[in-house]
C-alpha positions as CSV (number, residue, x, y, z in Angstrom):
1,X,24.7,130.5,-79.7
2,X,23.8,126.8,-80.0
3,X,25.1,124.8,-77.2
4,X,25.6,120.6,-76.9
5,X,26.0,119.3,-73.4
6,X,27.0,116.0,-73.3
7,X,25.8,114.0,-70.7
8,X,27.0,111.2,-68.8
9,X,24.9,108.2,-67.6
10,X,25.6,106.2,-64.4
11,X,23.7,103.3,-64.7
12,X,19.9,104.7,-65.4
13,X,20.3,107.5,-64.1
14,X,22.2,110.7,-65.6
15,X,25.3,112.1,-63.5
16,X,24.3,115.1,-61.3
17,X,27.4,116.9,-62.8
18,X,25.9,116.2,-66.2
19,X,23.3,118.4,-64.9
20,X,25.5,121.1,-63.5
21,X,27.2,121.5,-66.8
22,X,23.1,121.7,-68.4
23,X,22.1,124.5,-66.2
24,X,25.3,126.1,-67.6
25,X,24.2,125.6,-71.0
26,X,21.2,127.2,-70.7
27,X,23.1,130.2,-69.3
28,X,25.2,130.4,-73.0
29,X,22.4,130.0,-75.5
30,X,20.3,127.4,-77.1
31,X,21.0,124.0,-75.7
32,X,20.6,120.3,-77.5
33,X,21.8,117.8,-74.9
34,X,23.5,114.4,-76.3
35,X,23.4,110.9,-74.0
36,X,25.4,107.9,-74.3
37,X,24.1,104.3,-73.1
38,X,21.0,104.9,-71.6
39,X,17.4,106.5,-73.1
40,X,16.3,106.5,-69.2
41,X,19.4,108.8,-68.6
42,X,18.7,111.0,-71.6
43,X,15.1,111.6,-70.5
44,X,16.7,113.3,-67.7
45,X,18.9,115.8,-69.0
46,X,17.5,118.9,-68.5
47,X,18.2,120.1,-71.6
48,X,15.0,121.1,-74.3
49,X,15.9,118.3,-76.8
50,X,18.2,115.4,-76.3
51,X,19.4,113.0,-78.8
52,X,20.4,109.8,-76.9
53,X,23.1,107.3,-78.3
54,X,21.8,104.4,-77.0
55,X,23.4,101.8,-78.9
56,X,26.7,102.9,-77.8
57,X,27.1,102.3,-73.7
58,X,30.6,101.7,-72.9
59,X,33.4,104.7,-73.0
60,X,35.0,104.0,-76.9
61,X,36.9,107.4,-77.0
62,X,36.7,106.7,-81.6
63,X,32.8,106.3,-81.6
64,X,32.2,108.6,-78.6
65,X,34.2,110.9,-80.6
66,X,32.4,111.0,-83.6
67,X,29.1,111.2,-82.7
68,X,29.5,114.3,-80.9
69,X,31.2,115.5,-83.4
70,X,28.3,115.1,-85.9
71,X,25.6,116.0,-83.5
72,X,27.8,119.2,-82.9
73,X,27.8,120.2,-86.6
74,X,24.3,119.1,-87.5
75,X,22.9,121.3,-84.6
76,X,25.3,124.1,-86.0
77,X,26.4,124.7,-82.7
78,X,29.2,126.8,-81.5
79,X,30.1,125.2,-77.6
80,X,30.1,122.3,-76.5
81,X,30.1,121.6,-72.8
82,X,30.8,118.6,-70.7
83,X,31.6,118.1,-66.7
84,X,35.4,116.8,-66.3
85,X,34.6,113.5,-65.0
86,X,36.8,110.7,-65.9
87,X,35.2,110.3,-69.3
88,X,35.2,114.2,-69.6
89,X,38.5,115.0,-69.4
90,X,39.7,112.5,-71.9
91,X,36.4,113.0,-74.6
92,X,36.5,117.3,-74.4
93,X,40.3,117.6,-76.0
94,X,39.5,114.6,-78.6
95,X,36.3,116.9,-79.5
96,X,37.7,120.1,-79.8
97,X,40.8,118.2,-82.1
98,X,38.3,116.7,-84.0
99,X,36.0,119.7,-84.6
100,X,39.1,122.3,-84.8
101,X,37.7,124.5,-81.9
102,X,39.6,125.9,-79.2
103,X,39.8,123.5,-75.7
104,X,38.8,124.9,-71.8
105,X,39.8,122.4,-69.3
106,X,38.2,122.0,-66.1
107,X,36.7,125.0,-65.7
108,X,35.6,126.6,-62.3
109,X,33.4,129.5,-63.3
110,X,31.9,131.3,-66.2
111,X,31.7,135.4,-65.8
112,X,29.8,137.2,-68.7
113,X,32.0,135.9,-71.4
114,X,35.1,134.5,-69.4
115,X,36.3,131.5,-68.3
116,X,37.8,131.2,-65.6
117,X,40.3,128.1,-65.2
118,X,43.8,126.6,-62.7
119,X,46.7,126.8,-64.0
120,X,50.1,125.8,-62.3
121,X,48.2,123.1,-60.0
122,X,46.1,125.7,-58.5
123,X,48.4,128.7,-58.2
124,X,46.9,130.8,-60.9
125,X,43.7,131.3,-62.3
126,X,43.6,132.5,-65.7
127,X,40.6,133.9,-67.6
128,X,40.0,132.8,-71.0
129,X,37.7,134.7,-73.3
130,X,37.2,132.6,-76.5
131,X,36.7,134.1,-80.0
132,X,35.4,131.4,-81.3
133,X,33.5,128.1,-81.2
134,X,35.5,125.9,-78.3
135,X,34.5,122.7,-75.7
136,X,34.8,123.2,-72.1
137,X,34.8,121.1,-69.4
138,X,33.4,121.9,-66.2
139,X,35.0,120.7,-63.1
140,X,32.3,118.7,-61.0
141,X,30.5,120.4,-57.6
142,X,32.1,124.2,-59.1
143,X,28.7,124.8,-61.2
144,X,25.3,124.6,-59.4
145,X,22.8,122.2,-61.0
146,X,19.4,124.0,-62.2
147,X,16.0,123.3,-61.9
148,X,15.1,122.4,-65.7
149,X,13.5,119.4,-66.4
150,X,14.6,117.2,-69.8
151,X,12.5,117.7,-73.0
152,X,12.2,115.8,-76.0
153,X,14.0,112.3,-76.8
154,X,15.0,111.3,-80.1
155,X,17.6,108.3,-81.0
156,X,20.7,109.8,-82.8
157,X,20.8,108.5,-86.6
158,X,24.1,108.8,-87.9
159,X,26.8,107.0,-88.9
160,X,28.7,105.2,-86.2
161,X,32.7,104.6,-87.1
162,X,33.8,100.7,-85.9
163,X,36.5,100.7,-83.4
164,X,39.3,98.8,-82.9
165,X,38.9,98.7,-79.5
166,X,36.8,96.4,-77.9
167,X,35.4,96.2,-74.3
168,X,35.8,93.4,-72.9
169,X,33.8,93.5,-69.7
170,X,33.1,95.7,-66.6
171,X,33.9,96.2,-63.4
172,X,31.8,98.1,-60.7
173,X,33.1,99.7,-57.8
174,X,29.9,98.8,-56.0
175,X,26.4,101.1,-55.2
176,X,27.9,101.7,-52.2
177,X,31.1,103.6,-53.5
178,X,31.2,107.5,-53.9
179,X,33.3,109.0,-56.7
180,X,35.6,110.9,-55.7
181,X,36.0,113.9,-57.7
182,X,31.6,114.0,-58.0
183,X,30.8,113.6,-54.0
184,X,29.5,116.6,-52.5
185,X,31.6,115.6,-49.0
186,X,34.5,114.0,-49.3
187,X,36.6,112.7,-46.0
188,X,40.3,112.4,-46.4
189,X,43.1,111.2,-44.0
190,X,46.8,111.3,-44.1
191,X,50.2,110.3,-42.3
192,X,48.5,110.6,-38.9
193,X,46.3,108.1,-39.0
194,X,49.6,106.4,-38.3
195,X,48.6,103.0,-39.9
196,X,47.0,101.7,-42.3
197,X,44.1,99.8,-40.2
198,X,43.3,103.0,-38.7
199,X,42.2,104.3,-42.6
200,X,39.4,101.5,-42.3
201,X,38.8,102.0,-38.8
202,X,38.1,105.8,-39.0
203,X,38.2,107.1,-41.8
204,X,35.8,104.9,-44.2
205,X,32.8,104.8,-40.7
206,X,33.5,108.6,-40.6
207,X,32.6,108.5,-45.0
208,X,29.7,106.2,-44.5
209,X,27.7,108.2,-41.8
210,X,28.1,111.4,-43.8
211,X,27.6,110.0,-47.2
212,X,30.8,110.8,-48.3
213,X,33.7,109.6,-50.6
214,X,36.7,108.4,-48.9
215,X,40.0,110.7,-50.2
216,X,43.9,110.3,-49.2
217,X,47.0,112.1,-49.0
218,X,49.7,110.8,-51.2
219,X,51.8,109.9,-47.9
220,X,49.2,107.0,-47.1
221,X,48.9,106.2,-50.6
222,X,52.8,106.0,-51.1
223,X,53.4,104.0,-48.3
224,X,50.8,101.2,-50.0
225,X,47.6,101.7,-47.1
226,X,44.9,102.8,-49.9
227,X,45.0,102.7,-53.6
228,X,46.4,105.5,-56.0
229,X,42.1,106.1,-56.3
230,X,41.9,107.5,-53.2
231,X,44.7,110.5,-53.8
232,X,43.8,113.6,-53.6
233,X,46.2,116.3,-54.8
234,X,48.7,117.5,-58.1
235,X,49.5,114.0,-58.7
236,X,46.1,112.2,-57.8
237,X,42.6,113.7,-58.4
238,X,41.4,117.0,-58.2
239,X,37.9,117.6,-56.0
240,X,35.6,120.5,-55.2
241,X,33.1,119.0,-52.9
242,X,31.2,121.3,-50.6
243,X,32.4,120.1,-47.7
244,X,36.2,118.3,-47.5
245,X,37.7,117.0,-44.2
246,X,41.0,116.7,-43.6
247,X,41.5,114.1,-40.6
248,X,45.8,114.0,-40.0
249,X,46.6,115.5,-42.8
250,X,49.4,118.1,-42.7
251,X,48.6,120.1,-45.7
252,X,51.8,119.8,-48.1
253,X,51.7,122.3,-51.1
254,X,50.7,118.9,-53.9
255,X,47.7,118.3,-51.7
256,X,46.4,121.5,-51.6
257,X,46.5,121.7,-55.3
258,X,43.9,118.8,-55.4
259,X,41.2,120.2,-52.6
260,X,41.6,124.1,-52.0
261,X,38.7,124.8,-54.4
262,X,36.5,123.2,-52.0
263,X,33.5,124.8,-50.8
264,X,34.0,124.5,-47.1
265,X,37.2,122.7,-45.5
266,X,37.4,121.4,-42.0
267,X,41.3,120.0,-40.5
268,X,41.7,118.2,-37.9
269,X,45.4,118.0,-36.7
270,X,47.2,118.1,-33.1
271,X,49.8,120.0,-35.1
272,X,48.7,123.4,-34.6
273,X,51.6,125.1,-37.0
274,X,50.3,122.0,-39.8
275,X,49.7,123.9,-43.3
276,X,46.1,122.8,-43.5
277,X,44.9,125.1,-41.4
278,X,46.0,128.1,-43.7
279,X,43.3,127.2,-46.3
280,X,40.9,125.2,-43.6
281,X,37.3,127.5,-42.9
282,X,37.2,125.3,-39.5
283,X,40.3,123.7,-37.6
284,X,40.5,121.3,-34.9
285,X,44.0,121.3,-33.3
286,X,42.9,117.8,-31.2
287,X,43.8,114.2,-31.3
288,X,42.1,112.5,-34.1
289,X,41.6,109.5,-32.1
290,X,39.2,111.2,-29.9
291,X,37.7,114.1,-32.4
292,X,36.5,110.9,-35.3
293,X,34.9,108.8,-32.9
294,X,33.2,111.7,-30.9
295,X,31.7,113.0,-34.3
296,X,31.0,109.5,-35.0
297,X,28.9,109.7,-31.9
298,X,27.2,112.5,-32.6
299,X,25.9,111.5,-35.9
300,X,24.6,108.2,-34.6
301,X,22.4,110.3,-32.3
């Protein structure tokens, strides 16, 4: 099987889920990896050849599109894999449309054949076991990263459509910010932080010192003390981080949806009959306003 992972740059560098969904690749058969934006990026993917799209660097679903679609049928390949970032989720159906394969959404494990994906928010897991050539996206932090390193560069040479869309300019979140549904710890709070200054108070320090991105609970978000960004759950973003921290959070069925796929999860609630701790590895039935700043303490040390 011959296998296109398409890669995603941040900045320079190439997305470290980019390189989950590589050592994947090289699981499933002969891999050609395909870069948008950056040639420093696409010298990164692990991946034994690479063609790099650097001319193209903003997201234009059209041109995005079509460029993986012909590096897909000149490399005759049968799979195409991608991690379900942002740009992911809304490039792999447009692909498999455009190509006429089947479509695997955010997948969370690959078994000898299957795929294994959520279905109803998390309640089911089905396993898919395509017949034929298909894209699949790979949810972020569910897929460990290998050790490959990136092989040969060359510039892709096709046609490029024109767009009628246009960027117009860019906005960074900063160097300092975490994405949520990439960060390997993420650190959420809820309703009993109690308000909103206590989010920026505890919750952000807490993300800081651990390196973390900073998640929500729709509660919080609904009453207007973070942005929609920051909710985790069936109606905001879905994460599977290695470690996720649930700081006065009760643990309502939408939220779990979003977080119960993580690799390690740690509440901290003074409710000791709160949900959260059904699905948390580690509970802390405590005040949050003395558990935060005494781990605060800790990590300074």
């Amino acid at each position: 099987m011959s296998v296109i992972i398409i890669g995603e740059a941040d900045g320079s560098a190439i997305k470290p889920a980019s390189q989950q969904a590589a050592a994947l690749a090289a699981q499933l058969g002969d891999s050609v990896g395909l870069v948008f934006g950056s040639n420093s990026a696409a010298s990164q993917l692990a991946a034994p050849r690479v063609v790099s799209a650097s001319a193209l660097e903003s997201y234009d679903a059209l041109q995005f599109t079509a460029v993986a679609a012909q590096v897909a049928r000149d490399a005759g390949a049968t799979a195409v894999v991608i991690a379900a970032t942002a740009m992911g989720k809304d490039l792999g159906p447009r692909l498999a449309a455009e190509l006429g394969w089947g479509y695997i959404a955010d997948a969370l494990e690959y078994d000898g054949g299957a795929w294994i994906r959520p279905n109803y928010a998390g309640k089911v897991l089905a396993r898919l076991e395509p017949n034929s050539a298909f894209v699949a996206t790979l949810r972020p932090n569910a897929f460990p990263a290998g050790d490959g390193t990136a092989g040969t560069v060359e510039e892709f040479g096709g046609e490029v459509p024109d767009s009628p869309a246009m960027t117009v300019g860019m906005e960074s979140a900063g160097s300092d910010v975490v994405e949520l549904t990439e960060a390997a710890i993420v650190v959420s709070g809820g309703r009993g932080l109690e308000e909103a200054e206590n989010y920026d108070k505890l919750i952000r320090p807490l993300g800081a010192a651990l390196g973390a991105a900073c998640g929500a609970s729709r509660a919080i978000v609904d009453a207007g003390w973070v942005p929609h960004s920051h909710q985790v759950g069936q109606t905001g973003k879905t994460v599977t981080p290695e470690l996720y921290m649930a700081v006065g959070i009760s643990g309502a069925i939408q939220h779990l949806g979003g977080m119960s796929g993580s690799k390690c999860i740690v509440a901290i609630n003074k409710d000791a009959e709160a949900p959260i701790f059904k699905v948390a590895d580690y509970g802390i039935v405590h005040d949050l306003f003395e558990i935060v700043p005494a781990l605060m303490t800790a990590l300074d040390d």
